[in-house]
C-alpha positions in Angstrom: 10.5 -4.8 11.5 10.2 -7.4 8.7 12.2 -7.4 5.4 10.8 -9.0 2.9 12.4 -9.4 -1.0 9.7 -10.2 -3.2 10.5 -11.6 -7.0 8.3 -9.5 -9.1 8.3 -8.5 -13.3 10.2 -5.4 -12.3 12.6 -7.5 -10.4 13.2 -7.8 -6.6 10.7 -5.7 -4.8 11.6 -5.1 -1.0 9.1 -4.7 1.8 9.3 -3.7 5.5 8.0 -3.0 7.9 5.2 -4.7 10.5 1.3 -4.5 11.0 -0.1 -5.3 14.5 -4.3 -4.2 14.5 -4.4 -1.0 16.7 -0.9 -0.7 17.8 0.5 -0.2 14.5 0.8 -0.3 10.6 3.7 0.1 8.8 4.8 -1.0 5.1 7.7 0.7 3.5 8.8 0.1 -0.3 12.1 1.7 0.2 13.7 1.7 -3.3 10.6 3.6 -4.2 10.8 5.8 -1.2 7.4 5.5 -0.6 5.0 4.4 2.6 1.6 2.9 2.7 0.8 4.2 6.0 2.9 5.6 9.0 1.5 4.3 11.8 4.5 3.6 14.1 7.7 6.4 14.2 10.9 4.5 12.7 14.1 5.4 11.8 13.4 4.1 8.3 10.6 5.9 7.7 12.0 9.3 7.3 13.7 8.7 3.6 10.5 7.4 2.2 9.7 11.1 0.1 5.6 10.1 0.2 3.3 8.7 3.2 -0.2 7.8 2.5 -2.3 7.6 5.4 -5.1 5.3 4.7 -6.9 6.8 7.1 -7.5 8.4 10.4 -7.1 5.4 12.8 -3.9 6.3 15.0 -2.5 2.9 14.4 -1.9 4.1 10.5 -1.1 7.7 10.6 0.8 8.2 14.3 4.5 7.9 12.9 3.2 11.0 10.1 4.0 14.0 12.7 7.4 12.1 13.8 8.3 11.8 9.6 7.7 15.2 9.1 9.7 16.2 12.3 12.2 14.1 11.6 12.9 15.0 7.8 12.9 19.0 8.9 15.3 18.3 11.1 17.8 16.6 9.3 17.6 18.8 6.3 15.3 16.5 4.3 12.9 18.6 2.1 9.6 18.2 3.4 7.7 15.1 1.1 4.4 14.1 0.0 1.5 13.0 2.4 -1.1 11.4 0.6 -4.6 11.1 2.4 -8.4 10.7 2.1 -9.7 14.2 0.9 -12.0 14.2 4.1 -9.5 14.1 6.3 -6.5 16.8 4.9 -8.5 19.7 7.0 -7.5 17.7 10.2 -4.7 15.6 8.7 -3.2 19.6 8.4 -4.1 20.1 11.7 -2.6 18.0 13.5 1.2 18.5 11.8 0.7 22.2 12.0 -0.1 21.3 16.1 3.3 18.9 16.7 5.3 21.8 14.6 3.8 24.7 17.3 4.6 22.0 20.1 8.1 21.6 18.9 8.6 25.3 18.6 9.7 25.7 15.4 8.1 26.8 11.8 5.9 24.4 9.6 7.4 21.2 9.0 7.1 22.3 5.0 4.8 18.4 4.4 2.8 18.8 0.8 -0.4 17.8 1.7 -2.1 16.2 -0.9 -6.0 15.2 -0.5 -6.7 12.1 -2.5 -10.3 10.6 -4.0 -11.0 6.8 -5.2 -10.1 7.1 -9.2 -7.0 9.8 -8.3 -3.8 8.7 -9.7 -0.4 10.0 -8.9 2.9 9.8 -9.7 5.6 8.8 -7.3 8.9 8.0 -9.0 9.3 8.2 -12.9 7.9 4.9 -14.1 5.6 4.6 -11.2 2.2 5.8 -11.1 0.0 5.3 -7.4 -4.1 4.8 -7.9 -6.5 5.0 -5.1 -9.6 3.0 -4.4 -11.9 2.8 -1.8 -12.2 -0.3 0.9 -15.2 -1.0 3.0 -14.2 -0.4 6.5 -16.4 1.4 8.4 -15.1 5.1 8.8 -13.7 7.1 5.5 -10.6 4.7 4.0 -8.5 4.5 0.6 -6.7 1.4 -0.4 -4.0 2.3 -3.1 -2.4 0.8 -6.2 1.3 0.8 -7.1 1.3 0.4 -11.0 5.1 0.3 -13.3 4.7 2.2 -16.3 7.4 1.5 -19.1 7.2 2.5 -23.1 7.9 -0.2 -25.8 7.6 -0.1 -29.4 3.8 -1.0 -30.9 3.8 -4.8 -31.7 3.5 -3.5 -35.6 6.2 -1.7 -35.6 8.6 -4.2 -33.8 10.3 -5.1 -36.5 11.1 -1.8 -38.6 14.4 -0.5 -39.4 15.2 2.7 -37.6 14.5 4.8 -40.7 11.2 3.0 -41.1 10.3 4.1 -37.5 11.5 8.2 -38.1 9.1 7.8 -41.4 6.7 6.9 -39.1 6.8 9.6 -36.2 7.6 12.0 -39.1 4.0 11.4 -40.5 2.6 11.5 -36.7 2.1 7.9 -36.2 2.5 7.3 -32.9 5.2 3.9 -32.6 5.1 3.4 -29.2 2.4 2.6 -26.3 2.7 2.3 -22.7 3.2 -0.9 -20.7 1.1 -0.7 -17.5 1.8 -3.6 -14.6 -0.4 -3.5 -11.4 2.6 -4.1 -9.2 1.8 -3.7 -5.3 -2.0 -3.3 -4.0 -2.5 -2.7 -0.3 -5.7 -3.0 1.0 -5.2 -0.9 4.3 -8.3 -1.7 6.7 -11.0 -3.2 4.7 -13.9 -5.6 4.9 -13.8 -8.5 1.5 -16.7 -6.6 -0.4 -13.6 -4.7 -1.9 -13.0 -7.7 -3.9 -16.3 -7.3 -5.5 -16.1 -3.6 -6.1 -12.3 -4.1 -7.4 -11.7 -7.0 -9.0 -8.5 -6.3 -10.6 -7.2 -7.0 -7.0 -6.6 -10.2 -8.0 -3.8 -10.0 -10.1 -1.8 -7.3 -8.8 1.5 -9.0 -8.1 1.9 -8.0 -4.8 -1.6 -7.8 -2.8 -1.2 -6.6 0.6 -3.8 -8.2 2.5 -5.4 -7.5 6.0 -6.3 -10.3 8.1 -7.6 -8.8 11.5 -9.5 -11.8 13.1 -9.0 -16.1 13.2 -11.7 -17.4 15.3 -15.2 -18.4 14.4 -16.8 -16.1 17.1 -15.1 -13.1 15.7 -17.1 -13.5 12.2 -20.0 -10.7 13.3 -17.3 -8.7 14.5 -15.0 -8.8 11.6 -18.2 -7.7 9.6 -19.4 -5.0 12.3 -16.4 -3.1 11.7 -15.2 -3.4 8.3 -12.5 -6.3 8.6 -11.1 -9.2 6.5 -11.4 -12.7 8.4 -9.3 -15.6 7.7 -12.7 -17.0 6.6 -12.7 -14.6 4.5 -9.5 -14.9 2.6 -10.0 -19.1 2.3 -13.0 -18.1 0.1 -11.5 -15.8 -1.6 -7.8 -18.1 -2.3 -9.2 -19.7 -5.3 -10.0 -16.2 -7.3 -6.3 -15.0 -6.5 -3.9 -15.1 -9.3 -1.1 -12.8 -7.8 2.3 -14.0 -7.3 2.5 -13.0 -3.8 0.1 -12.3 -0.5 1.0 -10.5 2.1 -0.9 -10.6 5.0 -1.3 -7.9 7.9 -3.3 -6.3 10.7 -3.6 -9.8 13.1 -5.6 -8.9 16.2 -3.9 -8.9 19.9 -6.4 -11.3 20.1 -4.2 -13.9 18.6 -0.4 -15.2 19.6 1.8 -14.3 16.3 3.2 -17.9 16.2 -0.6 -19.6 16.9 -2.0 -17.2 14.2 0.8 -18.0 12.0 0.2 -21.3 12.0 -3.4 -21.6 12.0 -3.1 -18.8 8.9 -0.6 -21.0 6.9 -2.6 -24.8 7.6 -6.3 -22.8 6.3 -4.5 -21.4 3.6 -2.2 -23.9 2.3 -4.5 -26.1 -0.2 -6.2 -23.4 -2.4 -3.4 -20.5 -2.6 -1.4 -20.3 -5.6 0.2 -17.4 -4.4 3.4 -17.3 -2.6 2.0 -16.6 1.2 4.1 -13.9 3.7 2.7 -12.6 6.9 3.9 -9.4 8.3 2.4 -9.3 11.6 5.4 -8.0 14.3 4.5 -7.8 18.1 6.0 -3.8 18.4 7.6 -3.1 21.5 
């Protein structure tokens, strides 16, 4: 897998993992203990205490039944699965299936269905939002916000009697600092851009970029995937600090694609470009 160590307002962000397009997706944030999407089984895996499954293509959910075995059996209490509403009937399913094949009692997941507009907290001081991509079967992108409380610009410079006066008389001195942190797009076509424009400056966007070549274009559209076409127009709208690019087709060498990703790219993107394309073994 990949490790990246990304320089964010919150301070060094790490990120592993690797994204191949149908063989496998998977980005950990490990000091958050959280995965977006499980689709290959990894040892590293297992400590992250929520999953979200983007949705139901194997290549993003297959390593879910292996987390949930895995963290049963070493005594790890069962975790948060996050996943498109539609799919938690089958989602449910299909861990309740590898528990009976195993032989053993419910793995004990939390199942949680989510809907664009849900938020959820993951870690105190973290908050995850969902949003809707435009692939072409049922899919959730997510958004990793921090959350920290300062005092009200008014009210900076007060003595600490001043500011007891104040909550004394229910005046609220404080407000809530939001950052949109990490953004991963899962599987998506670019109209997400339009329907989400805060995308563009998340600090962390995590970025598929399925297909290269010209003659893929109609495909790329056909199924609800992000060409590199597609991310040159959109370079100049992109004010993150980082992009992070996944999902390359097997249609593409890694080192080829890498380079033909990293010469389109290079004169229009003002952030900081990392590809996390891995061939898996």
């Amino acid at each position: 897998m990949r490790q990246l160590s990304l320089a964010t307002s919150w301070g060094e962000l790490r990120l592993a993992g690797g994204s191949r397009a149908g063989e496998g997706s998977l980005l950990l944030l490990p000091q958050l203990r959280l995965a977006l999407d499980a689709g290959r089984p990894a040892r590293a895996l297992v400590p992250m205490a929520h999953v979200v499954v983007s949705h139901g293509h194997l290549d993003h959910l297959l390593g879910l039944p292996f987390w949930a075995s895995q963290r049963k059996l070493q005594g790890i209490p069962g975790g948060v699965a996050h996943v498109p509403a539609s799919l938690v009937e089958e989602v449910g399913a299909l861990l309740a299936l590898a528990a009976r094949l195993e032989g053993g009692s419910p793995y004990g997941v939390e199942l949680r269905g989510a809907l664009p507009g849900d938020t959820v907290p993951v870690k105190p001081g973290f908050e995850l939002g969902f949003f809707r991509t435009s692939h072409w079967v049922d899919t959730l992108g997510c958004r990793l916000d921090w959350l920290r409380r300062r005092l009200r610009p008014e009210c900076a410079g007060l003595s600490p009697e001043e500011l007891r006066q104040r909550r004394a008389a229910g005046v609220e001195i404080g407000e809530v600092v939001r950052t949109p942190l990490v953004a991963y797009l899962a599987d998506t076509g670019p109209g997400v851009f339009d329907d989400e424009p805060s995308l563009a400056d998340v600090e962390v966007l995590v970025v598929e970029c399925t297909f290269l070549d010209a003659r893929d274009r109609d495909r790329a559209q056909q199924f609800g995937h992000i060409h590199l076409d597609d991310v040159a127009a959109l370079a100049p709208r992109l004010r993150n600090r980082h992009l992070v690019l996944t999902h390359l087709s097997r249609r593409h060498r890694l080192a080829d694609g890498a380079r033909l990703i990293r010469r389109t790219l290079a004169p229009d993107l003002a952030p900081r470009l990392h590809l996390m394309n891995v061939e898996w073994e």
